[in-house]
C-alpha positions as a LaTeX table, in Angstrom:
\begin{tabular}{lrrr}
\hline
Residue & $x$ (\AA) & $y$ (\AA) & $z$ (\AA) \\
\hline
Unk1 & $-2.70$ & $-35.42$ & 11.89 \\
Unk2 & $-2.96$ & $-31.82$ & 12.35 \\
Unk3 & $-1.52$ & $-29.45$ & 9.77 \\
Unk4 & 2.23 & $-27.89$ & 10.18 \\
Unk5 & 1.86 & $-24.94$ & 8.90 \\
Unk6 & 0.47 & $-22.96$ & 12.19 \\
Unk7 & 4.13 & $-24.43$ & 13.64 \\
Unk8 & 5.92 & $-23.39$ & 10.98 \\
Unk9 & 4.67 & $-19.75$ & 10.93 \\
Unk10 & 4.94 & $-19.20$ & 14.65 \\
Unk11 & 8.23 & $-21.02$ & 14.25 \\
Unk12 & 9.73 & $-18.56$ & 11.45 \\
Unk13 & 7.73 & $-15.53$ & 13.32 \\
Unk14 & 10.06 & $-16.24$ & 16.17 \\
Unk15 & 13.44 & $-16.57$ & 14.22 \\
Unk16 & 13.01 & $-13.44$ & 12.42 \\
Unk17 & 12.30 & $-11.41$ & 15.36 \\
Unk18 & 15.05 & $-12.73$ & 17.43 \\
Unk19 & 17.37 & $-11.49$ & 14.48 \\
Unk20 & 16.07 & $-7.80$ & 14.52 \\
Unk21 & 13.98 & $-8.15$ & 11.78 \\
Unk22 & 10.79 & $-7.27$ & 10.42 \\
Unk23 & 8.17 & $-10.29$ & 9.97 \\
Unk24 & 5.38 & $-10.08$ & 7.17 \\
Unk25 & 2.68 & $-12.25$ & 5.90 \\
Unk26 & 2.07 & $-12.53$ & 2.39 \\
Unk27 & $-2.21$ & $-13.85$ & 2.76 \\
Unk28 & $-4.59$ & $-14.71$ & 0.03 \\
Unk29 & $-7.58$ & $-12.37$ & 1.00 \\
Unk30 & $-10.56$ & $-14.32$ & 0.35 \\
Unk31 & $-13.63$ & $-13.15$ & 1.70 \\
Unk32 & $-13.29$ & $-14.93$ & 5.04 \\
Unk33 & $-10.20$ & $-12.82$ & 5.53 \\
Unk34 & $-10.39$ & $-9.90$ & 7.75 \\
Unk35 & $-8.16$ & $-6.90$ & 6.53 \\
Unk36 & $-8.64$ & $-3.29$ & 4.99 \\
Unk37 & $-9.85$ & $-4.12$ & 1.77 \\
Unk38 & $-8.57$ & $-1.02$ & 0.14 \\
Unk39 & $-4.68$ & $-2.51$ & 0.98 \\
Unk40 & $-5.61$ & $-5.61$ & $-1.21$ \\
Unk41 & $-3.92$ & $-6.05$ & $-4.32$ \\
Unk42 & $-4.46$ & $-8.50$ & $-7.16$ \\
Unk43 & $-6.21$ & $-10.54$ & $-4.52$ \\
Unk44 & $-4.05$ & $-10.70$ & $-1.79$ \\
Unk45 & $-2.18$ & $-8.31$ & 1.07 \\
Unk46 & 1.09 & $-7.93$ & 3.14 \\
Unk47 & 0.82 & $-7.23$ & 6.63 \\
Unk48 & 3.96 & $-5.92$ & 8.31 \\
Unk49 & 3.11 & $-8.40$ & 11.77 \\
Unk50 & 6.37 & $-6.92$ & 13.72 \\
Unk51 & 5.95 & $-6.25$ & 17.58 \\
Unk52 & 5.88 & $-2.80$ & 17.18 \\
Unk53 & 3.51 & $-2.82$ & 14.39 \\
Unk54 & 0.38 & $-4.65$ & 15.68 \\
Unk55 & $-1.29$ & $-4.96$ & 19.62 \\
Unk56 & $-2.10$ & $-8.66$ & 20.67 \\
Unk57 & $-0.89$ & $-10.71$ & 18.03 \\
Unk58 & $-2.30$ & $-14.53$ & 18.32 \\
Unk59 & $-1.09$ & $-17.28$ & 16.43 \\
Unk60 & $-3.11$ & $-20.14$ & 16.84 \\
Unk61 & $-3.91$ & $-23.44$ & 14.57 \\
Unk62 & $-6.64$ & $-22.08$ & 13.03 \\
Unk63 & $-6.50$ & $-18.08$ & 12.58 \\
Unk64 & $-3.85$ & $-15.18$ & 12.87 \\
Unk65 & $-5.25$ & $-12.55$ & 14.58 \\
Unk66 & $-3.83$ & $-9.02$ & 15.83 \\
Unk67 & $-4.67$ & $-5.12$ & 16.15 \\
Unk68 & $-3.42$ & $-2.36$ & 13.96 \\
Unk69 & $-3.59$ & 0.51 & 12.11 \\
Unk70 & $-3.66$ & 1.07 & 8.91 \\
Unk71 & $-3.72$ & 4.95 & 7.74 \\
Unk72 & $-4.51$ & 5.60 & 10.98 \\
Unk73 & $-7.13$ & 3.94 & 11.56 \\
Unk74 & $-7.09$ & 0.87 & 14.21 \\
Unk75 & $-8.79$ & $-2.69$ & 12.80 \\
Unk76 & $-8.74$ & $-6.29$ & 14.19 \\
Unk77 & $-7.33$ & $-8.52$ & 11.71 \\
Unk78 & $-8.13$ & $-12.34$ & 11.08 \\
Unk79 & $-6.50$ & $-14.42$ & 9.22 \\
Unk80 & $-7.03$ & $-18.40$ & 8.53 \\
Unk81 & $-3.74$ & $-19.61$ & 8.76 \\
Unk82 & $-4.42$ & $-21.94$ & 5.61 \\
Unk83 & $-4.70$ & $-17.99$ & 3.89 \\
Unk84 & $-0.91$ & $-17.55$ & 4.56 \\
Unk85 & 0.80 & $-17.92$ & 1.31 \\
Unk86 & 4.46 & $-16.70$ & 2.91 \\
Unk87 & 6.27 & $-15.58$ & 5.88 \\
Unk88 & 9.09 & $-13.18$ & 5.73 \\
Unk89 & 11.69 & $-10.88$ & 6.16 \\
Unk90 & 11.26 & $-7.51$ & 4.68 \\
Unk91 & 15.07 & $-6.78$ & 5.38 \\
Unk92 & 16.19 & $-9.68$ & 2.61 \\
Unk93 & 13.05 & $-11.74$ & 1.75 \\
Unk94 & 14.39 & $-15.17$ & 3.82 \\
Unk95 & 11.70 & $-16.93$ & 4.97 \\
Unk96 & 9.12 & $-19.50$ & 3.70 \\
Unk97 & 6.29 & $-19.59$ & 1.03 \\
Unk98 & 3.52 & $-22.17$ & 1.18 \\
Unk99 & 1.93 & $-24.11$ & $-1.50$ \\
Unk100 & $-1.42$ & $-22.64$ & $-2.76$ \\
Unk101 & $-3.89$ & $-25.61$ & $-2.39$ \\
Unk102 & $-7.39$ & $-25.38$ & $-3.56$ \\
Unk103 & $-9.09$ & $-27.11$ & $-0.55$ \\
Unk104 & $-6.95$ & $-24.47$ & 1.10 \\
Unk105 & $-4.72$ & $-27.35$ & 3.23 \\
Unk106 & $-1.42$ & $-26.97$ & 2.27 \\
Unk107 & $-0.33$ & $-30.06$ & 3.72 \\
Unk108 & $-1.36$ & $-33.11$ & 1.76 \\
Unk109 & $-0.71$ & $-36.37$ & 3.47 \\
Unk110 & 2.10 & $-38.83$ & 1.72 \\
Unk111 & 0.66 & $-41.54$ & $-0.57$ \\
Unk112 & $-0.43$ & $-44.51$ & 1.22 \\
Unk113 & 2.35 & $-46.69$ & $-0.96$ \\
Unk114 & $-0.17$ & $-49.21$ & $-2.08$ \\
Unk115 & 0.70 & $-52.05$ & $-4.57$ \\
Unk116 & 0.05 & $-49.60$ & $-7.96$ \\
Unk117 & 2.61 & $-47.01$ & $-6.14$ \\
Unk118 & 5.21 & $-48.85$ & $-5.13$ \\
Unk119 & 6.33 & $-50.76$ & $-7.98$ \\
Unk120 & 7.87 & $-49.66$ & $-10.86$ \\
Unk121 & 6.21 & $-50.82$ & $-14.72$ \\
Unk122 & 8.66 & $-54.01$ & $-14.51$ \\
Unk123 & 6.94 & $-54.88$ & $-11.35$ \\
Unk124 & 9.97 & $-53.89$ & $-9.43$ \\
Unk125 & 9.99 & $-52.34$ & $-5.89$ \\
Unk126 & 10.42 & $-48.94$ & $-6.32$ \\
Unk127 & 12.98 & $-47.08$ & $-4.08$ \\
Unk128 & 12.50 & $-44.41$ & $-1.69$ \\
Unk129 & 11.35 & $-40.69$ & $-3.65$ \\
Unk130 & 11.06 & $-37.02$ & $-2.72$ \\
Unk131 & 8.75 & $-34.57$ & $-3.91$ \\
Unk132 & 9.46 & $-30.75$ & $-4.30$ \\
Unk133 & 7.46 & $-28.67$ & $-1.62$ \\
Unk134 & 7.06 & $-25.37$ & $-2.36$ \\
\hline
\end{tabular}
């Protein structure tokens, strides 16, 4: 199953603009991450992404990518989207962060429920749980 996070981004790219706001992208900026190095800070970078702000923005499954300027200067950017730790609002901060993963997925797939999972130390059926998703 492909990963949600692409959908969720483009999804959360498009309420925030419909509301008049300004979208940014909090991105981990690991080497295969294209951006002005000299904007990096403790190993990652916020990229105002609103309209007005960047030329061609694409947001695909796989990579962000858009034109812009930064102190003047005009760059393509490319971003993995499994480098997008957050997308948000600069007006108040609503939006949505994304679980650092070290395989760099941040979707892991729900546990398969085998016999070890599902019951409970008194061999009991466990019930339904939920886990906390950051």
């Amino acid at each position: 199953m492909t990963s949600s996070k692409p959908y969720l981004i483009r999804a959360i790219y498009e309420w925030i603009v419909d509301n008049q706001m300004t979208p940014h992208l909090l991105v981990d900026a690991a080497p295969e991450v294209v951006v002005p190095r000299e904007y990096v800070e403790n190993g990652r970078i916020v990229l105002n992404v609103a309209p007005l702000a960047v030329t061609g923005l694409l947001i695909n499954n796989e990579t962000i990518t858009f034109n812009a300027r930064f102190g003047g200067r005009p760059m393509n950017v490319m971003v993995p989207v499994d480098r997008v730790l957050a997308i948000y609002t600069r007006e108040n901060g609503q939006g949505m962060m994304f679980a650092e993963s070290e395989d760099g997925d941040g979707d892991e797939p729900p546990p398969t429920g085998g016999d070890d999972d599902s019951k409970d130390q008194g061999g009991r059926r466990k019930g339904p749980s939920l886990r906390v998703v950051k």
